[in-house]
C-alpha positions as CSV (number, residue, x, y, z in Angstrom):
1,X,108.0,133.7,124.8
2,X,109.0,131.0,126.7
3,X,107.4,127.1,125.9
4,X,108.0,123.9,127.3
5,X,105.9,120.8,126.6
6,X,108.0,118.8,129.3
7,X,107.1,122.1,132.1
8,X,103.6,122.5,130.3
9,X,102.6,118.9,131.2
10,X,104.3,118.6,134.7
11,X,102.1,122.0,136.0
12,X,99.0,120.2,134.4
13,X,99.4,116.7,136.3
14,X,101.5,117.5,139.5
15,X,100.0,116.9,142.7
16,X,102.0,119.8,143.9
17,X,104.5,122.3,142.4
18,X,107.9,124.0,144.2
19,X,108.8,127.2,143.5
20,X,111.2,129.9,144.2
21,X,111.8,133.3,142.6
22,X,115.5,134.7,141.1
23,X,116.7,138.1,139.9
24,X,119.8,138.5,137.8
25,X,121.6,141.8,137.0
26,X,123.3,141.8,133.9
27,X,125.8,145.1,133.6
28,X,126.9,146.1,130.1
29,X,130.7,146.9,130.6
30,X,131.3,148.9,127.8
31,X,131.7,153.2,128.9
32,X,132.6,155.3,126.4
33,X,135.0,157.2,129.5
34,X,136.9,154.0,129.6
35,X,137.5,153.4,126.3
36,X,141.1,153.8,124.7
37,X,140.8,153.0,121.4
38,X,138.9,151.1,118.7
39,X,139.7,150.0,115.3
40,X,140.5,147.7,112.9
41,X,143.8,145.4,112.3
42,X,145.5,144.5,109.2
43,X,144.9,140.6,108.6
44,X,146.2,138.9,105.4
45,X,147.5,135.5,105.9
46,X,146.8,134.1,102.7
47,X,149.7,137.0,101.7
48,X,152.6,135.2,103.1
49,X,155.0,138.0,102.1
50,X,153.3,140.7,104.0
51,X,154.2,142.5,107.2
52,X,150.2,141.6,108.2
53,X,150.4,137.9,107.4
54,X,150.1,138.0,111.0
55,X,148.7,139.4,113.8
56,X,150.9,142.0,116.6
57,X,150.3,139.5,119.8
58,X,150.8,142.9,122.1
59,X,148.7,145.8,121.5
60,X,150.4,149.3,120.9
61,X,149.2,152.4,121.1
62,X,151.6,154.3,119.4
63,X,151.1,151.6,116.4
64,X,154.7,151.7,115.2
65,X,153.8,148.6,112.2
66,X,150.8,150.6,111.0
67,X,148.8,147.9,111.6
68,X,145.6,149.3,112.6
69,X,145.9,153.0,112.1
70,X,143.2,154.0,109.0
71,X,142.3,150.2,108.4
72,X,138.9,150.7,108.3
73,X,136.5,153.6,106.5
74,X,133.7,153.3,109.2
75,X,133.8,155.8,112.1
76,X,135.9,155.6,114.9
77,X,135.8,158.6,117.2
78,X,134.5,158.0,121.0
79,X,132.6,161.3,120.8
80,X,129.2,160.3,121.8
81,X,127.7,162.3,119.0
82,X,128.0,162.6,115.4
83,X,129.7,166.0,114.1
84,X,128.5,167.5,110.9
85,X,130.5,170.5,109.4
86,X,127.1,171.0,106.8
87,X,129.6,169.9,103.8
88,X,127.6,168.8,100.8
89,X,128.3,164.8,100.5
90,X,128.6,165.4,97.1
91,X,131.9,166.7,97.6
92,X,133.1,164.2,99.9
93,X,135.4,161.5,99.2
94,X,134.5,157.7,99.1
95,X,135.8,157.1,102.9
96,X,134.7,160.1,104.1
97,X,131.2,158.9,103.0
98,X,131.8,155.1,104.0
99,X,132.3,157.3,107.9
100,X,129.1,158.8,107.8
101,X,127.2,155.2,107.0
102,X,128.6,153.2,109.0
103,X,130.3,153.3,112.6
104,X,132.9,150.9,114.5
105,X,131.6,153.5,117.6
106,X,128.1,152.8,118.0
107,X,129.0,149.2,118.2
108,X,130.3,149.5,121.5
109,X,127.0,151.2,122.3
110,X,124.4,149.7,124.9
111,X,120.8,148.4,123.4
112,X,122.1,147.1,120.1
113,X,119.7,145.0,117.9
114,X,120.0,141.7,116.3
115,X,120.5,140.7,112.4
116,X,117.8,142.0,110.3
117,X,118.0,145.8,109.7
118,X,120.9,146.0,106.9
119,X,122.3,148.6,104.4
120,X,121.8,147.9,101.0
121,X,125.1,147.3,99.1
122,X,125.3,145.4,96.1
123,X,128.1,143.0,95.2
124,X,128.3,140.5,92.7
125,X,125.9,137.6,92.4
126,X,124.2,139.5,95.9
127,X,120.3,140.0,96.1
128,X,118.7,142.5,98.2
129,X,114.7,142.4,98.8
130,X,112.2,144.7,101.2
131,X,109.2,142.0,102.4
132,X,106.2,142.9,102.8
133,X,104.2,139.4,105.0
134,X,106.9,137.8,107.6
135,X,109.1,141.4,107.7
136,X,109.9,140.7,110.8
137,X,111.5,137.2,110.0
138,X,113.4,138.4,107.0
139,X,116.4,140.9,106.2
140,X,115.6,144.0,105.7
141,X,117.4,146.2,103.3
142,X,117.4,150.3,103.1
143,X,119.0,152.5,101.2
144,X,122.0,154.1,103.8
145,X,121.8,157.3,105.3
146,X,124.2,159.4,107.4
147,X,121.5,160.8,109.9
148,X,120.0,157.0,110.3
149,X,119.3,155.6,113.8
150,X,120.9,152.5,113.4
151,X,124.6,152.2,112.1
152,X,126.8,149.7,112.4
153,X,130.1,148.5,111.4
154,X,131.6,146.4,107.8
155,X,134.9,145.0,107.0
156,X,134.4,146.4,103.6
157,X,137.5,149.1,102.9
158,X,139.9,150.2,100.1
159,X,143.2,151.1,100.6
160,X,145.7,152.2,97.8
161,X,143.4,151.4,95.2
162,X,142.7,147.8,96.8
163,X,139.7,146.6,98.2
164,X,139.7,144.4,101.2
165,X,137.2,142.8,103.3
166,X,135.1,140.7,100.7
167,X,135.7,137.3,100.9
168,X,135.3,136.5,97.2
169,X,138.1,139.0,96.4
170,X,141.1,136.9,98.3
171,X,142.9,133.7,96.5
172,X,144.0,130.3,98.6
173,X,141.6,129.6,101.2
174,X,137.7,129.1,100.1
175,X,135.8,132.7,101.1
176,X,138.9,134.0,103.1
177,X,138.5,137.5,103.9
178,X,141.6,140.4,104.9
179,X,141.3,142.7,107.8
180,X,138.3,142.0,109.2
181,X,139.8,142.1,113.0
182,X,137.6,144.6,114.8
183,X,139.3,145.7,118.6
184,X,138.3,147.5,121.6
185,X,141.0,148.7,124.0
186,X,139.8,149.9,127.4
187,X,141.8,152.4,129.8
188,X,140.9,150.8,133.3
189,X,140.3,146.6,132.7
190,X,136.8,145.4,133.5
191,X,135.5,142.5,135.4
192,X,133.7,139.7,132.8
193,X,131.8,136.7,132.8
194,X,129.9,137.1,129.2
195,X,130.7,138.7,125.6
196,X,128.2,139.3,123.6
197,X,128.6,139.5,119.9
198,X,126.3,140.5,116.9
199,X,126.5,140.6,113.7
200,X,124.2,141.0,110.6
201,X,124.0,137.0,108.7
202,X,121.1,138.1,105.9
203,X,118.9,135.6,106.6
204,X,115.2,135.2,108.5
205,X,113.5,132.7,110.4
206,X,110.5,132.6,107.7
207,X,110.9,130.8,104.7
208,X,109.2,131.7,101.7
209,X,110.7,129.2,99.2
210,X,111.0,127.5,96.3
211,X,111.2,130.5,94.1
212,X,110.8,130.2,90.3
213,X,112.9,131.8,87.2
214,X,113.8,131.8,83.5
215,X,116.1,129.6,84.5
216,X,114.0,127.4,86.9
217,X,112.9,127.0,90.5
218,X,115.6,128.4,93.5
219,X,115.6,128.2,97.3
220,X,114.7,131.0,99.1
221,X,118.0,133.0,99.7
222,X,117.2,134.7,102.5
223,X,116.9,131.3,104.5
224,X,119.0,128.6,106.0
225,X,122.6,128.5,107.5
226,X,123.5,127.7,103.9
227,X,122.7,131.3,102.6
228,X,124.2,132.6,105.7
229,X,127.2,135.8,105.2
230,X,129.0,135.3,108.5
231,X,132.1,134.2,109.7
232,X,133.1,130.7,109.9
233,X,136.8,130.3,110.8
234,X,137.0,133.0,113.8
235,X,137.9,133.8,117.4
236,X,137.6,135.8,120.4
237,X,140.6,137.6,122.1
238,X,141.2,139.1,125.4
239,X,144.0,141.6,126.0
240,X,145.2,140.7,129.3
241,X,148.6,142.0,130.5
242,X,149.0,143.9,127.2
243,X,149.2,140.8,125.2
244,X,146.3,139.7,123.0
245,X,145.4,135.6,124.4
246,X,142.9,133.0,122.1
247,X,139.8,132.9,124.2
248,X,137.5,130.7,122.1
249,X,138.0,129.6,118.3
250,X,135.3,128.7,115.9
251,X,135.1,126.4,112.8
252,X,132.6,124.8,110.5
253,X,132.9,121.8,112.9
254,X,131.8,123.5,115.8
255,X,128.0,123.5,116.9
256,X,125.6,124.3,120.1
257,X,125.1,121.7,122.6
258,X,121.5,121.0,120.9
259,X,123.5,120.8,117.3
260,X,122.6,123.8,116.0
261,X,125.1,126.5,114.4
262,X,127.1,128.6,116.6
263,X,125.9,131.6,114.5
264,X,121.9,131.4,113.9
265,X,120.1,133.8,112.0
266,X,119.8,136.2,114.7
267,X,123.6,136.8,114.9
268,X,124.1,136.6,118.9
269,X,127.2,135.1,120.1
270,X,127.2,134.6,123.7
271,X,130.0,133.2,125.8
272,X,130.4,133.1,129.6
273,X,133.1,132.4,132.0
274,X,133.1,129.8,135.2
275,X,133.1,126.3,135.8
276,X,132.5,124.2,132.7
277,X,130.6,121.1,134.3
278,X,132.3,118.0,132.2
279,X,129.8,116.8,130.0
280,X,129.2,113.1,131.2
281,X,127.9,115.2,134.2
282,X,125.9,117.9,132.2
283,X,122.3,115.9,132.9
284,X,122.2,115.2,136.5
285,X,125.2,118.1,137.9
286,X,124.1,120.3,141.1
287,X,126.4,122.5,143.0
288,X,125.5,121.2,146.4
289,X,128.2,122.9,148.9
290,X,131.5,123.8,149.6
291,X,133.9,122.1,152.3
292,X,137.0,122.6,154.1
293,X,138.1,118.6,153.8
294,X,136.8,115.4,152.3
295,X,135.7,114.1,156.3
296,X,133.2,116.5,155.9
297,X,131.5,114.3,153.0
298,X,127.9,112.6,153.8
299,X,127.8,109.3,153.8
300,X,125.9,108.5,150.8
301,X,124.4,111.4,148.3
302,X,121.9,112.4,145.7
303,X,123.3,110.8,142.1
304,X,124.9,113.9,140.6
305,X,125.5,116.3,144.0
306,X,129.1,117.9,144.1
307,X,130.9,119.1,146.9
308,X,134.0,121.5,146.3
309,X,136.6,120.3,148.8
310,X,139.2,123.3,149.8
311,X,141.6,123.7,152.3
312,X,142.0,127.2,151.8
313,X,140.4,130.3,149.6
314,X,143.9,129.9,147.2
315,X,143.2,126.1,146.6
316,X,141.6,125.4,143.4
317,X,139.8,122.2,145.6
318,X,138.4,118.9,144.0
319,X,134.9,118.3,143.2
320,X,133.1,115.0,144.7
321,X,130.4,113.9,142.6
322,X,128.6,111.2,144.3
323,X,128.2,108.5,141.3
324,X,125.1,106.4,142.5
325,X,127.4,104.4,144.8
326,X,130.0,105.9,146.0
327,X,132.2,109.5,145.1
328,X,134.0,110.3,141.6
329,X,136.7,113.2,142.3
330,X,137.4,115.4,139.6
331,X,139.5,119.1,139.5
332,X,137.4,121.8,138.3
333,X,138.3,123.5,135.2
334,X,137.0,127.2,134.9
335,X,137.2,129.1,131.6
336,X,134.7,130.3,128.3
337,X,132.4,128.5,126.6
338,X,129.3,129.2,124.5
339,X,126.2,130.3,126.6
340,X,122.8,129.2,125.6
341,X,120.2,132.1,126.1
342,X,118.2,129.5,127.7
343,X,118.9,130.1,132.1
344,X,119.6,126.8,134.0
345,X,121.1,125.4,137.0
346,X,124.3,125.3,134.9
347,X,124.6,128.7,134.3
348,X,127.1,130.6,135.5
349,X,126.7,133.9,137.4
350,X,128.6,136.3,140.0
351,X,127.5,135.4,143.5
352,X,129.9,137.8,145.4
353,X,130.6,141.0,144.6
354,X,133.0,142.5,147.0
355,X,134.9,138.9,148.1
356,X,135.1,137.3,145.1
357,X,135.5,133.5,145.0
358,X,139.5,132.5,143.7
359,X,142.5,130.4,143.9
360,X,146.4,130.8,142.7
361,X,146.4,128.8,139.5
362,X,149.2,126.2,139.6
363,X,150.3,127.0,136.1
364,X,151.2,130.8,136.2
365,X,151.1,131.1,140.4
366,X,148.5,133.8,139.5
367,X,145.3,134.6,141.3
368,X,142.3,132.8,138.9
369,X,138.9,134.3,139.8
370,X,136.0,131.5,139.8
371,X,133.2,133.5,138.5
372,X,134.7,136.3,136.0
373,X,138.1,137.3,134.7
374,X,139.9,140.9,134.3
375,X,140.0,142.4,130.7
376,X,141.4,144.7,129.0
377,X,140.4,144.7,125.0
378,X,138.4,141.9,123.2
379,X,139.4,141.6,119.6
380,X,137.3,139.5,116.5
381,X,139.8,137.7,114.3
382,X,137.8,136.7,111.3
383,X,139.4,133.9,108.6
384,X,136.6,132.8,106.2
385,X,133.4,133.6,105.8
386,X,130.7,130.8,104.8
387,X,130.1,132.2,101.4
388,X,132.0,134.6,98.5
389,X,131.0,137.8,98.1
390,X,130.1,138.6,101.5
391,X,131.8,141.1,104.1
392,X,131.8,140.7,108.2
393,X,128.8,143.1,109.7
394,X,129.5,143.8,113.3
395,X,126.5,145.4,115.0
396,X,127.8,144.7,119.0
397,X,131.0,143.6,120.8
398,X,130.2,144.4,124.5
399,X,131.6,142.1,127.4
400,X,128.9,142.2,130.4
401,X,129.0,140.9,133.9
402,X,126.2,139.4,135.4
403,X,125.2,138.5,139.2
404,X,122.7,136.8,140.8
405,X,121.1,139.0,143.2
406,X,118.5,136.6,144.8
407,X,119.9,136.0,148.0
408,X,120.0,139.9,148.7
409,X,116.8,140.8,147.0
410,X,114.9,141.8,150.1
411,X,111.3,142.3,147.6
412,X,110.3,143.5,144.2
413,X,107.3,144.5,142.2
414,X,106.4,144.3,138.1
415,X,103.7,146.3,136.6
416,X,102.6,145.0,133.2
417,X,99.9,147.9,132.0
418,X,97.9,147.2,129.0
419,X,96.3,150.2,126.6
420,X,92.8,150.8,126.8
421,X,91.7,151.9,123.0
422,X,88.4,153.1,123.6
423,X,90.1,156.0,125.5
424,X,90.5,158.1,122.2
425,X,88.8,158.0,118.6
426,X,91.8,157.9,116.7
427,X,93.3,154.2,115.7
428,X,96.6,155.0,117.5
429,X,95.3,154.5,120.9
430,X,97.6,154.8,123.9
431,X,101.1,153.3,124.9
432,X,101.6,152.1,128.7
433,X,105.0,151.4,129.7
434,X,105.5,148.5,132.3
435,X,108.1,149.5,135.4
436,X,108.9,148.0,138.9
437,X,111.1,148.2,141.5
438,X,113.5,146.1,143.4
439,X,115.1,146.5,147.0
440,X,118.0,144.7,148.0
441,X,119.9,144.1,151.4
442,X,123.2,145.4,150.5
443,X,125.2,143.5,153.7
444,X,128.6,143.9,151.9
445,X,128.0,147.8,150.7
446,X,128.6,146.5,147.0
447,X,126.8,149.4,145.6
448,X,128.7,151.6,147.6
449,X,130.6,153.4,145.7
450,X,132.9,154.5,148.3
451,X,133.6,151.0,148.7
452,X,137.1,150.4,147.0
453,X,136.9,146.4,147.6
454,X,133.1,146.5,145.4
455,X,133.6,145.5,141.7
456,X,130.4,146.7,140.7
457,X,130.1,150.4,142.4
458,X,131.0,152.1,139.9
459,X,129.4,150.8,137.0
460,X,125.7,150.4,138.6
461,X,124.4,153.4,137.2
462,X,121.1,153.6,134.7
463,X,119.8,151.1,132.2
464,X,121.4,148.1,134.0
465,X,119.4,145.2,133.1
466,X,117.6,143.3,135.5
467,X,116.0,140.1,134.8
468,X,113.2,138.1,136.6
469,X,112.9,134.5,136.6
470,X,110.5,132.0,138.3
471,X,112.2,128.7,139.2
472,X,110.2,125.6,138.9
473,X,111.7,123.2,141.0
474,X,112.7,119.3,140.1
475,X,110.4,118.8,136.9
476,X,111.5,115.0,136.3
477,X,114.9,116.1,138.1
478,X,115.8,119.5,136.2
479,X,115.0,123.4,137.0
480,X,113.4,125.2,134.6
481,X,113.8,128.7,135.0
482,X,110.7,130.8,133.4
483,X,111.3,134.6,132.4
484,X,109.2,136.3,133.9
485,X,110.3,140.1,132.7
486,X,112.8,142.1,132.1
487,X,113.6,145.4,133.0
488,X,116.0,148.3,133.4
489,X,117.2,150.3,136.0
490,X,115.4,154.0,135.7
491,X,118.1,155.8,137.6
492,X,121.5,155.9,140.1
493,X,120.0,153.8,142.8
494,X,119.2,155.0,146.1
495,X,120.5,153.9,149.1
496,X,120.1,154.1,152.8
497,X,122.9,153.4,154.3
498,X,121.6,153.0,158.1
499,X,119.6,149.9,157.3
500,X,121.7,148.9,154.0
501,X,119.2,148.9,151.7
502,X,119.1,149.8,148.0
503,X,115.7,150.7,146.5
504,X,116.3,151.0,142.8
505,X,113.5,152.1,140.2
506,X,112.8,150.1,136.8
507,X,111.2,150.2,133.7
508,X,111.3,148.2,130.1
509,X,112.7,149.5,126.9
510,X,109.8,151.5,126.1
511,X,112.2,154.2,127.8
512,X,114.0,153.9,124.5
513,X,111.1,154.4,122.2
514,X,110.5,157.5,124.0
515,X,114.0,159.3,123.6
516,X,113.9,159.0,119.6
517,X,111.5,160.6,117.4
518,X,109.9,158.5,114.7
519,X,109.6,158.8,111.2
520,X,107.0,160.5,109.1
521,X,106.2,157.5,106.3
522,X,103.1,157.0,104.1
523,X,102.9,153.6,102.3
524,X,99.9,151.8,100.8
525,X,98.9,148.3,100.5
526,X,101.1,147.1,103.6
527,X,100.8,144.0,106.3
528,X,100.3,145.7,110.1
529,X,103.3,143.9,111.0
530,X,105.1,145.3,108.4
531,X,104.3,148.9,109.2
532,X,105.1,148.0,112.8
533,X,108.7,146.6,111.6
534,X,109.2,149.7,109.5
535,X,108.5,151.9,112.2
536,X,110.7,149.8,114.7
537,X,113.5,149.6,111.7
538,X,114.1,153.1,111.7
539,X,115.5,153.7,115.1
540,X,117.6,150.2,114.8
541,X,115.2,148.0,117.2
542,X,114.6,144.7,116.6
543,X,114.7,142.9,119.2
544,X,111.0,141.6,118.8
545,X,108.6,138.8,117.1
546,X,105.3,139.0,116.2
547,X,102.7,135.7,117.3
548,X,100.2,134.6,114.5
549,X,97.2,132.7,114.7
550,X,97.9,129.6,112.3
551,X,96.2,129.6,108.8
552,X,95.1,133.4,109.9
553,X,95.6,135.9,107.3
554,X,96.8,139.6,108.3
555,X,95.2,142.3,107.5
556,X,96.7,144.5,105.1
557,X,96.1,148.4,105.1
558,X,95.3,150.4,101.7
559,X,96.6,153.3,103.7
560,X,99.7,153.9,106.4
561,X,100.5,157.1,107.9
562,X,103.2,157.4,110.6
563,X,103.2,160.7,112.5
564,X,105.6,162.2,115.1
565,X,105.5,160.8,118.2
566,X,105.7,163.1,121.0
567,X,106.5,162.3,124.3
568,X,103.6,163.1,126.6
569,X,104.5,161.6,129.8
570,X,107.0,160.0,131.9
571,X,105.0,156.3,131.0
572,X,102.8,157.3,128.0
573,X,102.7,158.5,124.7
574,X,100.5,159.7,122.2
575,X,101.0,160.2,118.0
576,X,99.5,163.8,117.4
């Protein structure tokens, strides 16, 4: 839910309020036909004798080194579904186990969840825990299962009798870890402006501290960046040209614009592509428009306004930034950075789809897109961890391009429903899904795709994600953009090509809910929001909070009882 005291105060005194809608498709780029190959490499530096002291800068898919053929237990196979010969486990081997709990695949899968829903796996001086209050803000720990919803993917391994991926078992560096370098390969290269990564960190947002012992009173260890299992010595990789290139390195050092961690207890890693606005800039930067040469310039400005200056579309250009007085000229510099979920002026989005804005970088004599780059693979390369004992938990590695739509959204529509209980006598009541729609002017046919110049047509199918903001305008000189909804696209869109226009269905994740069938659980003495979470848990969705009335205790239930849920409709359901 989005708060602002700053926004709450300025709509409660202004005389009068500016406003201006925005809609922003964000396209997950990961398609299991385009994929090549996933996997893990072999990564020991602190082994200065071994071949994999370091890591191939070239990918190869024949792997001639060995360096990432069988280095991790976790299932690899793009298949799409999960084959089952009907052996016994009991007479399967360790790794043959370790494939059916956890899966390198389904993190390249759309709709992944954030930290929280974890296997249990015990390793020395580690604590597991199942909450009851605050589940929702806490790691959750279950007991592994090969038919589980929700898998995801762990350094942990053996190999020749040796285990690797646990931080506390390599010498040298404090918590370094071996081979925990998850890849993806792809056979066509995709167009990007974000990555997205998560992983699990085994700690909440609640904390329910001090604790007390034989031994005395103890932190609660499922709280604070402290207690925290994730990397903290890593990078990103591209594979561009066949060559794997350092995108974006991480260390202890390293924190958020607003000095938090890089890594909170969510686990989402964002980074985007464009123009990274230099920070004595950051507070008062806006794009204000793009000219041809420098006469063009007003005479004076608005403190902070930049005009690109290019001759041509293969100039890189200056920026003028009018200073107050007169105009500072700076040369833009476009590359990766950590994203803040938070939507702003600053953010940096596709704007055209089928002409793309670039320039021939001086330093290669290469064409350098403005607004995304070409990929071909994104690889983790994981150092240390911040503690011992602890292995790297990838739940998503997915690079996504998004584009603002607003200036070709022609209308839309939301529909939030609400369930009215008194419908039925049972205490399940009913379950409304909100939908929508959205038609855009498609001028430049970039949802065509027959159009070859378009690099979006061919990955604007289903369940792209469409987000809704309203933009309040100049609260004591800033933007604030509001979320308003978010929703995804029900089907192919349809199109009419006569008047260019693209109509395209929507609805919210409840679509998801819908396609998986829930457990059947009985449990006594248990919060509601806990038998909500446990519900949610079991088909790996998390992406949720639950709001509390302060100093309001919940109700707790002597009695739960989840049924099967059975689809009823195309935006209800009922629990028979």
């Amino acid at each position: 839910m989005f708060e602002d005291k700053d926004l709450q105060a300025f709509l409660e005194t202004a005389d009068t309020v500016r406003n201006k809608s925005a809609v922003i498709a964000e396209i997950n780029m990961n398609r299991a036909t385009n994929i090549k190959h996933i996997g893990n490499y072999r990564y020991r530096p602190t082994q200065p004798t071994s071949i994999y002291s370091s890591l191939p800068t070239s990918f190869d898919i024949n792997d001639a080194g060995n360096f990432y053929t069988g280095a991790t237990d976790a299932d690899v196979l793009i298949d799409g579904t999960f084959e089952n010969d009907n052996t016994p486990t009991t007479f399967l081997t360790k790794k043959e186990k370790t494939q059916t709990l956890y899966s390198l695949e389904s993190c390249f899968e759309r709709f992944r969840p954030r930290s929280g829903i974890n296997k249990a796996v015990y390793f020395e001086n580690g604590k597991l825990h199942y909450p009851n209050m605050f589940m929702a803000d806490r790691p959750r720990y279950y007991m592994p299962d090969k038919k589980d919803k929700f898998k995801y993917w762990t350094s942990y391994r053996t190999e020749s009798g040796q285990e690797y991926g646990i931080s506390s078992k390599v010498s040298g560096v404090q918590n370094s870890i071996e081979d925990a370098c998850p890849f993806i390969v792809y056979k066509d290269q995709v167009p990007t402006n974000r990555v997205v990564i998560k992983m699990q960190t085994h700690t909440g947002t609640q904390d329910l501290g001090p604790f007390s012992s034989s031994t005395g009173s103890f932190t609660d260890p499922f709280y604070g960046e402290v207690n925290q299992k994730v990397p903290s010595r890593w990078k990103i990789q591209f594979l561009k040209e066949g060559n794997w290139q350092d995108i974006i390195s991480f260390d202890p050092s390293k924190r958020r614009k607003d000095g938090s961690a890089i890594i909170k207890s969510d686990g989402y890693v964002e980074i985007a592509y464009g123009f990274i606005v230099p920070s004595e800039w950051i507070d008062t930067f806006v794009f204000a428009e793009v000219y041809s040469s420098d006469t063009l310039l007003p005479e004076q400005s608005v403190t902070g306004y930049a005009y690109l200056i290019k001759e041509n579309e293969n100039d890189i250009g200056k920026y003028h930034i009018w200073n107050g007085t007169d105009y500072t000229i700076i040369t833009p510099k476009y590359g990766w950075y950590v994203q803040d979920e938070t939507v702003d002026r600053l953010t940096n989005f596709l704007t055209d789809a089928t002409s793309p804005n670039q320039f021939i970088n001086s330093l290669n004599n290469k064409v350098q897109y403005r607004e995304f780059e070409y990929i071909s693979g994104i690889r983790i390369v994981v150092d240390t961890m911040t503690s011992k004992d602890s292995t790297f938990d990838l739940i998503e590695m997915s690079p996504r391009l998004v584009m603002n739509l607003s200036d070709k959204v022609i209308s839309y529509s939301i529909n939030k429903s609400a369930s009215d209980l008194g419908l039925s006598g049972l205490p399940v009541g009913q379950l409304v899904a909100s939908n929508g729609s959205v038609s855009i002017f498609d001028h430049d046919q970039a949802f065509n795709d027959n159009n070859s110049s378009s690099i979006i047509a061919k990955y604007v199918d289903s369940h792209v994600q469409f987000k809704f903001y309203e933009i309040i305008i100049n609260v004591k000189g800033w933007d604030y953009w509001v979320p308003m909804k978010t929703l995804y696209s029900d089907s192919f869109p349809k199109t009419d090509i006569e008047n260019k226009r693209i109509s395209i269905t929507l609805r919210d994740m409840y679509w998801y809910l819908e396609s998986i069938t829930a457990p059947e659980i009985l449990m006594t003495e248990v919060s509601v929001s806990s038998a909500v979470s446990l519900l949610l848990d079991s088909i790996g969705f998390s992406n949720y909070t639950f709001r509390r009335v302060a100093n309001e205790k919940e109700m707790i239930m002597p009695f739960f009882l989840a049924f099967l849920i059975i689809p009823l409709g195309e935006s209800q359901m009922k629990k028979k």
